[in-house]
C-alpha positions in Angstrom: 57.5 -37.2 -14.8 59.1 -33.9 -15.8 57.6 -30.6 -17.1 59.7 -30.8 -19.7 57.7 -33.8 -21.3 54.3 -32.4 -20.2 54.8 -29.1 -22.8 55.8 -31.3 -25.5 53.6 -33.0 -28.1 53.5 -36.6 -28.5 54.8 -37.9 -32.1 51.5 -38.6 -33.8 50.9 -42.1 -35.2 51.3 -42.3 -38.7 52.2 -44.9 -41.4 56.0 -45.7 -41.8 58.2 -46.6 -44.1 59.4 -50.3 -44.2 62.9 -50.4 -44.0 65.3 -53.6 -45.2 67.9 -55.2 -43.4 71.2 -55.3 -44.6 71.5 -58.6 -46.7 74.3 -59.7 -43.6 71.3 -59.7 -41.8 69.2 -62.4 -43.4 69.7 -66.2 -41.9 68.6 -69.2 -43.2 64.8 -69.9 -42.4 63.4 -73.4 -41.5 60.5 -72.6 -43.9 62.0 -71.6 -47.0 58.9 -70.0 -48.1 59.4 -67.3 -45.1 62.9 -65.2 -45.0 63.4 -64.4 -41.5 66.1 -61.1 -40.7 68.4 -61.8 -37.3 68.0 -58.6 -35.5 71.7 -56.6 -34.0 72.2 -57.2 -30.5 73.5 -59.3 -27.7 70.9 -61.7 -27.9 69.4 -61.9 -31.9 65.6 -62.0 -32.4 64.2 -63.7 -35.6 61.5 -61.8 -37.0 59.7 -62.0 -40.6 61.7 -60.5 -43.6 58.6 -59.4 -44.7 56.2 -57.7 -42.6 53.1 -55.7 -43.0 53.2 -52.2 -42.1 52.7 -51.1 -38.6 51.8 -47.5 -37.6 55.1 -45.8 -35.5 55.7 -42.3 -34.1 57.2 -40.3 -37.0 56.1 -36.3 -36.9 56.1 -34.4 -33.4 53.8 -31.4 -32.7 51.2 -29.6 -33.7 47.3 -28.5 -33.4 47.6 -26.2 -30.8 44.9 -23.5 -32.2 42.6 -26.9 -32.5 43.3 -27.9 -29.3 42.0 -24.6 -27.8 39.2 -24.3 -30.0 38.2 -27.6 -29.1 38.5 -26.8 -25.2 36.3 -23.8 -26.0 33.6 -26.4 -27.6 33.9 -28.6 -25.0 32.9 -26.2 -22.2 29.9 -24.7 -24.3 28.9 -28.4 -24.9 29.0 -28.9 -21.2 27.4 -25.1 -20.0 24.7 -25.3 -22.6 24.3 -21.5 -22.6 21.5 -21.8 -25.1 19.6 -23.9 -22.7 19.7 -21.2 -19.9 20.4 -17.7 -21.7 18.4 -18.4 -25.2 19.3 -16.2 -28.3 20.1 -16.1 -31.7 23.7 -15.6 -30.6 23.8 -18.8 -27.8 21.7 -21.1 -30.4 24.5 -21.0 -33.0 27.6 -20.6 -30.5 28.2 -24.3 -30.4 27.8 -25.0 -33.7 29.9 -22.1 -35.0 33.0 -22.8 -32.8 32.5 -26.3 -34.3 32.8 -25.0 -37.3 36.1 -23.2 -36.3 37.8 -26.1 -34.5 37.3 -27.9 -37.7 38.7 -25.1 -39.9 42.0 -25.3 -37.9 42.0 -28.9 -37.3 41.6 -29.9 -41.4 44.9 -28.1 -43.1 46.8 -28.7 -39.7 46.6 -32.3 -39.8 47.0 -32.5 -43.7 49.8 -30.3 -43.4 51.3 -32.8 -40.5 50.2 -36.4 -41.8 49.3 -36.0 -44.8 46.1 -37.4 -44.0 42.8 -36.4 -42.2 43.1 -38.8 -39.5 45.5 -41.5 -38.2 44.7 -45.3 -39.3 43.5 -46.1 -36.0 41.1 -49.1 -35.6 38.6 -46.9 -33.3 38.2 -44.1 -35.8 37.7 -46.8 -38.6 34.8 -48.3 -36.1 33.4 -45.0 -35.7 33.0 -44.1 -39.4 31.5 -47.5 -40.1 29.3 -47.1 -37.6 28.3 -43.7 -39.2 27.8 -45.3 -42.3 25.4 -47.8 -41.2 23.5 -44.8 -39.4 23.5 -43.1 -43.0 22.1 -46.5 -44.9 19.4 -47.0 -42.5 18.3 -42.8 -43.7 17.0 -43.9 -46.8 15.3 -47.6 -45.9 13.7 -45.5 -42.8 10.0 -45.4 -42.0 10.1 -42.1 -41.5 13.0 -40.8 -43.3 12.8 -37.3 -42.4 13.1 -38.2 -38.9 15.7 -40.9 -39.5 17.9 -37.8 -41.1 17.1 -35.4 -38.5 18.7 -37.8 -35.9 21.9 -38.8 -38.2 22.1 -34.9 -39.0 22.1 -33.4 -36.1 24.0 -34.4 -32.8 25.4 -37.9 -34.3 27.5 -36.7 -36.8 29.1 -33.9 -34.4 29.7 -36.6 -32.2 31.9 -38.4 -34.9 33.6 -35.5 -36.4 34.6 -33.9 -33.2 36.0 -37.4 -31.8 37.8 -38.2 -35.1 39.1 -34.2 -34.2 40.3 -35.6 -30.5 41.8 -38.6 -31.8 44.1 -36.9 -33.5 44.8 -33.4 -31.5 44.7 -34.8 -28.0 48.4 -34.8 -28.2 50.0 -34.8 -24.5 49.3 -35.7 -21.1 48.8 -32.0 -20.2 45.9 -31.5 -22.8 44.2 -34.8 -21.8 44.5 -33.8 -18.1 42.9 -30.8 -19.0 40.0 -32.2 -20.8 39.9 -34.8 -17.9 39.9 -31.7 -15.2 37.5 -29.8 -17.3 35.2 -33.2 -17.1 35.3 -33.4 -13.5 34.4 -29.7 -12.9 31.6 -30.6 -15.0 30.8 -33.6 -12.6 31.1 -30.7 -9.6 28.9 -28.4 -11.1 26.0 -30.9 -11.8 26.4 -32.7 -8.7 26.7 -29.5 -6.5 23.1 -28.4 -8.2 21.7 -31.3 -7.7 22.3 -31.4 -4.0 20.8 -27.9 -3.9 18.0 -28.3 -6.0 17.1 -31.7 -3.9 17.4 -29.9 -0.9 15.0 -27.2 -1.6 12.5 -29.1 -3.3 13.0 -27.7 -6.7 13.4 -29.4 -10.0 12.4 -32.9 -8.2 11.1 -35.6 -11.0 8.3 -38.0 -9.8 8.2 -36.4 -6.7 11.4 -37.3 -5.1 14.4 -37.7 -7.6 17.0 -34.8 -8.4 16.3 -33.5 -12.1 19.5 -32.3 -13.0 20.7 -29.0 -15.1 19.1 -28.0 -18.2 16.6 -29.8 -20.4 19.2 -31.0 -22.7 22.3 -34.5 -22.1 22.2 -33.4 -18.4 18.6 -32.7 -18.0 17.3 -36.0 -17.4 18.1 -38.0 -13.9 19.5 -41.2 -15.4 21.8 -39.0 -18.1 22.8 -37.0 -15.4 23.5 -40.2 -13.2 25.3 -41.8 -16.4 27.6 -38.7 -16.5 27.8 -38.9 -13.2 28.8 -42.6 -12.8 32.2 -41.9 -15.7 33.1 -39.4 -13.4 33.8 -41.1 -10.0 36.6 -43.7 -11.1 38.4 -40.7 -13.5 38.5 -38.7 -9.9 39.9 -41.7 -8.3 42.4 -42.1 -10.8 43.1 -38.6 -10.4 43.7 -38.6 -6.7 45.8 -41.6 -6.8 48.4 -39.3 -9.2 48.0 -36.9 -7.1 51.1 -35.8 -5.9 50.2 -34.1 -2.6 47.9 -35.0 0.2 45.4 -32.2 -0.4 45.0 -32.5 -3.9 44.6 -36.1 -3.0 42.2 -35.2 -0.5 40.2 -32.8 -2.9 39.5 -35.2 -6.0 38.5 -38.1 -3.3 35.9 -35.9 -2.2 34.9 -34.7 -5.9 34.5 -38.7 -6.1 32.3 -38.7 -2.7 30.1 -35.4 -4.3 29.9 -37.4 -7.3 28.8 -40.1 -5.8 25.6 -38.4 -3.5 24.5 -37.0 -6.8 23.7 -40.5 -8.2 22.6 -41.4 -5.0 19.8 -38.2 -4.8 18.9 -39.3 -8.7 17.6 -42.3 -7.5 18.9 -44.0 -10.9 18.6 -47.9 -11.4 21.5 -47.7 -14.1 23.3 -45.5 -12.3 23.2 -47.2 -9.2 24.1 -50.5 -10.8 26.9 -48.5 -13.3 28.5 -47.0 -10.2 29.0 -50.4 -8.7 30.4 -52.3 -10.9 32.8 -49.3 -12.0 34.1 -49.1 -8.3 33.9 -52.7 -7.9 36.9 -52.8 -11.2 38.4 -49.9 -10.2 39.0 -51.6 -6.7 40.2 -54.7 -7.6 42.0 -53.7 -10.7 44.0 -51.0 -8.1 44.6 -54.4 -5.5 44.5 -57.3 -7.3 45.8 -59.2 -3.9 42.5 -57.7 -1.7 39.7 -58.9 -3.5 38.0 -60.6 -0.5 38.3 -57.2 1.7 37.8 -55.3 -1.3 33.9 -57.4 -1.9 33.7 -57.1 1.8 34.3 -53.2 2.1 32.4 -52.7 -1.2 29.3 -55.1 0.0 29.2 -52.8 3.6 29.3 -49.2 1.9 26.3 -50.9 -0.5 24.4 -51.7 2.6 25.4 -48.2 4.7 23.8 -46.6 1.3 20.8 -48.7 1.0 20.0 -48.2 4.8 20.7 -44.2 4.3 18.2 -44.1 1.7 16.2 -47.0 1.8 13.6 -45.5 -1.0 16.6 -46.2 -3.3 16.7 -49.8 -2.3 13.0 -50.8 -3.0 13.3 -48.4 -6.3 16.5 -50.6 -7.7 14.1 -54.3 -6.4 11.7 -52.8 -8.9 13.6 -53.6 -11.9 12.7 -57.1 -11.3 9.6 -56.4 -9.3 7.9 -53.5 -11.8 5.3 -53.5 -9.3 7.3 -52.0 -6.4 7.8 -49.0 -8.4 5.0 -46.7 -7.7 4.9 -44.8 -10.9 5.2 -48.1 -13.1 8.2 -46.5 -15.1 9.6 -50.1 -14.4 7.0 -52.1 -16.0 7.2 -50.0 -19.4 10.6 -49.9 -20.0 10.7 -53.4 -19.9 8.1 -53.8 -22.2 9.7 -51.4 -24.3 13.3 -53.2 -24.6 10.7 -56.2 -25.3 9.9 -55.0 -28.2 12.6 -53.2 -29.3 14.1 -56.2 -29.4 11.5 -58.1 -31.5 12.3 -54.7 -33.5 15.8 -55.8 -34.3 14.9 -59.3 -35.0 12.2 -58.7 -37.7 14.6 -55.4 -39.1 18.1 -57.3 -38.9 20.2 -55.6 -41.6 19.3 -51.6 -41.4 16.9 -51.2 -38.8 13.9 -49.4 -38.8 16.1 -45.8 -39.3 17.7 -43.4 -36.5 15.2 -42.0 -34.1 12.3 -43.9 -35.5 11.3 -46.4 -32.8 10.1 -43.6 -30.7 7.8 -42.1 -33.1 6.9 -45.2 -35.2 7.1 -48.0 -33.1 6.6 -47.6 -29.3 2.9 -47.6 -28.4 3.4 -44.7 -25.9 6.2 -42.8 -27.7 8.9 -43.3 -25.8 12.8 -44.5 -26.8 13.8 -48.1 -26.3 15.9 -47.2 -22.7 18.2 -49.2 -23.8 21.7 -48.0 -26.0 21.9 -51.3 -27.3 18.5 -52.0 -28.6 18.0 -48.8 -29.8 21.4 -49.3 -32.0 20.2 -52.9 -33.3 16.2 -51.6 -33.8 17.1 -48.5 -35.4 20.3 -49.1 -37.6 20.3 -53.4 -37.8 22.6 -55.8 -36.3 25.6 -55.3 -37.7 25.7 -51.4 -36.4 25.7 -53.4 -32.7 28.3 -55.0 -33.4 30.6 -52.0 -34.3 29.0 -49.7 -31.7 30.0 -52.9 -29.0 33.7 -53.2 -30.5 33.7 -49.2 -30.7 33.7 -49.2 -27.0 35.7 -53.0 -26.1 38.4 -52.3 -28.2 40.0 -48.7 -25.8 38.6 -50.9 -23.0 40.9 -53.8 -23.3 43.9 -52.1 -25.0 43.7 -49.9 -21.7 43.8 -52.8 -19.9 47.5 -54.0 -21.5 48.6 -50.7 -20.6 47.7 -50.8 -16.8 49.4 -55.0 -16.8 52.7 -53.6 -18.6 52.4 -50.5 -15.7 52.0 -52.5 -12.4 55.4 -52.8 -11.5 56.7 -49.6 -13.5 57.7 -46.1 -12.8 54.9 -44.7 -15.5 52.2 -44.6 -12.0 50.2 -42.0 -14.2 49.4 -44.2 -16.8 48.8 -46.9 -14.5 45.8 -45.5 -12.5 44.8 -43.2 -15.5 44.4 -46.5 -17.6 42.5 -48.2 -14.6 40.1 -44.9 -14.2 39.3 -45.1 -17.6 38.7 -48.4 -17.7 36.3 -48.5 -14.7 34.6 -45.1 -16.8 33.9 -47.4 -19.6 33.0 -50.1 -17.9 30.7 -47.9 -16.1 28.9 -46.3 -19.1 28.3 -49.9 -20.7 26.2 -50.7 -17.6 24.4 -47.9 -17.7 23.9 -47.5 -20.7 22.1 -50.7 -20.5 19.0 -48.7 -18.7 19.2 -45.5 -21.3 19.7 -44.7 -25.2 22.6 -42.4 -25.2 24.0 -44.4 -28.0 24.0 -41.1 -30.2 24.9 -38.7 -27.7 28.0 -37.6 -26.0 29.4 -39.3 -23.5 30.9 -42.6 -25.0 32.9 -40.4 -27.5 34.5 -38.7 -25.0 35.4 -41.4 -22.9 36.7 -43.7 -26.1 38.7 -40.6 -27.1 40.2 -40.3 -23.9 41.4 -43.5 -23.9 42.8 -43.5 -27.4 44.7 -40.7 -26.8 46.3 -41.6 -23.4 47.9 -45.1 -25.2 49.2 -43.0 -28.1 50.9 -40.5 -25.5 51.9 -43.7 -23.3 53.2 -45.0 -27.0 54.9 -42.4 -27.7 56.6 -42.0 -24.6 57.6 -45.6 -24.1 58.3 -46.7 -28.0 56.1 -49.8 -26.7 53.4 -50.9 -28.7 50.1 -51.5 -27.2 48.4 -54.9 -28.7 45.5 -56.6 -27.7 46.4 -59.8 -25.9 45.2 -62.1 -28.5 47.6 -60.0 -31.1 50.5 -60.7 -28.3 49.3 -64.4 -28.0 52.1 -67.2 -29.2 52.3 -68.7 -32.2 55.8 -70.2 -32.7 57.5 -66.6 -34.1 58.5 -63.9 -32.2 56.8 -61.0 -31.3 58.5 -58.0 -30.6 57.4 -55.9 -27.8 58.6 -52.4 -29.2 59.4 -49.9 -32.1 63.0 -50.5 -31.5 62.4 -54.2 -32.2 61.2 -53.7 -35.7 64.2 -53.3 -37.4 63.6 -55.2 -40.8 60.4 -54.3 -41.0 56.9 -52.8 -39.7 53.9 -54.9 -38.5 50.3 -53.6 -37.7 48.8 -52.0 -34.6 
């Protein structure tokens, strides 16, 4: 890939205009009720006369002041000064350079697009998903704490991924969100090693806190970080185009990975297997057997190195092996969170209430999922699952159409991030992080890298039931739409 392309901005995504064939153009249809338009060429494609509109590359450039206001967010999001220095001045930093990335960001993008954001199925996800969180505010037990919750870190984490979406415009600026990530990752893992191996900040007597009291303070949010981290630096090393900065971001991976190990997390643990389990096979599809057996030995080396870990991770079917009993409650917890979201199916019971109004010892579900369907209703599940499958599988057609192609980058990025997912919906599973961080950053990420790869290529990236046969054909790029547009 040259520098050249890595300074320019991708052409943003953007409604088109539907252009006609010439009238030479149309041939006779078997179904006169359907005008079909022979494409120019060697070997003519019949597509629809009429077709609906599809979202192509049309203006290049733009939201560089956003773009650095945003890194500048992102690494006070991640440093928490307010956490560790507190002050008038380090309380409102975040929120104030929010407030700047989204005074650039507004006029840019209207001046570019016309629009505040581009059509894109993940954004409309996200916003419906907002809007459920803002129904359940007024049908809330407690609707001051329902508001607090939709009020405070939930809507940043919408606005600031719709900004992303949108400004994350070229492989350089993703790479550096990406790198900026992963020195996170090295920062958190790095003190937790320390802090382990002096004794300090150790929770229940033998697990690694983490940094802060804020997203990386607890052990399994740490761990959940933690496990998104691993397959990105894998990804990473596999672009790499030298051996020592392949060496280096294999052994951020290996930090990474005695981190979660020293948290002693059950989600993380079982998040960070199945991501490296994907990532392996998705990297050699023809090695699966060695792949299971060299993934099954490192699970036992680890298990016998810390054999604590092994009879904390039987306890999540055994609650009595766990000697606190933190085991045993957070299963009766997802219990009844779950009868929760049954007897509360359209609205829930409103953001942030189950801990304070439901839960018999005040504490949250432990589980993203339940705590979506208990606290906002059933259909908010259902868009906060499709918020997070949709960039997972659409990553997926980009690493199949990149196999056996020159565009390597994309192909192990588009793995990595797909193994990061993959990775967060596990753990999630054992943690409510459902209105926190991490899974906006990761779905941004992957929108942006299959824009970039869509604008580089002119291939459009369809799920593979959109792609599926149905007796007309499909074209495969924007140079195939010739007589018309169709949707994304």
């Amino acid at each position: 890939m040259s520098s050249d392309y890595l300074d320019q901005d991708f052409q943003t995504v953007s409604r088109s205009r539907t252009v006609r064939a010439p009238a030479e153009a149309t041939l006779a249809a078997p179904d006169p009720e359907l005008p079909v338009i022979q494409r120019p060429g060697p070997s003519p494609q019949i597509i629809p006369a009429q077709t609906p509109a599809i979202a192509t590359p049309t203006v290049p450039g733009g939201h560089a002041l956003t773009f650095a206001a945003l890194f500048v967010f992102t690494i006070i999001l991640y440093a928490r000064p307010s956490e560790f220095y507190p002050s008038p001045f380090t309380n409102s930093i975040a929120l104030v350079v929010g407030i700047v990335t989204l005074a650039f960001f507004v006029p840019t993008q209207l001046s570019l697009e016309g629009n505040l954001t581009a059509p894109l199925r993940e954004v409309h996800l996200a916003l419906l998903f907002c809007l459920a969180g803002l129904l359940s505010v007024p049908l809330a037990i407690n609707r001051l704490t329902a508001w607090e919750e939709f009020s405070s870190t939930f809507i940043r984490c919408i606005v600031m991924f719709i900004v992303m979406v949108n400004v994350i415009r070229t492989e350089t600026r993703l790479k550096a969100l990406l790198l900026l990530a992963l020195a996170t990752g090295i920062w958190l893992s790095l003190g937790a090693i320390n802090d382990f191996r002096e004794g300090l900040a150790i929770v229940e007597g033998y697990r690694a806190r983490g940094r802060g009291s804020g997203i990386f303070g607890n052990p399994n949010d740490m761990a959940l970080y933690l496990v998104s981290m691993v397959p990105i630096a894998l990804a990473l090393a596999f672009n790499a185009r030298t051996t020592f900065r392949k060496l280096v971001f294999v052994a951020c991976a290996i930090l990474t990975v005695v981190a979660i190990g020293l948290s002693y997390s059950r989600g993380g643990f079982l998040g960070l297997t199945v991501a490296l389990g994907f990532f392996a096979v998705r990297i050699a599809p023809r090695r699966k057997l060695q792949l299971l057996i060299a993934c099954s030995a490192l699970l036992v080396i680890l298990l016998a190195v810390f054999p604590s870990y092994a009879v904390r991770l039987a306890s999540i079917v055994i609650p009595s092996l766990d000697p606190v009993g933190s085991s045993g409650l957070r299963q009766g917890e997802l219990l009844r969170s779950l009868y929760i979201a049954l007897r509360h199916p359209i609205l829930g019971i409103g953001m942030g209430n189950y801990r304070t109004e439901m839960s018999y010892i005040g504490a949250p579900t432990h589980n993203s999922y339940t705590q979506v369907a208990s606290e906002m209703g059933m259909a908010a599940l259902v868009l906060y699952t499709m918020f997070m499958v949709t960039p997972f599988k659409k990553l997926g057609q980009i690493a199949s159409e990149t196999s056996n192609s020159t565009n390597s980058n994309f192909h192990y990025l588009a793995i990595g991030l797909q193994a990061a997912l993959l990775g967060y919906m596990v753990s999630s599973f054992f943690a409510n992080d459902a209105y926190q961080w991490y899974v906006y950053y990761l779905a941004a990420y992957a929108i942006c890298l299959r824009r970039i790869y869509e604008s580089k290529t002119g291939k459009l990236v369809l799920s593979r039931k959109a792609s599926r046969p149905t007796g007309k054909v499909v074209p495969h790029s924007l140079g195939d739409y010739q007589g018309g547009t169709v949707p994304i």
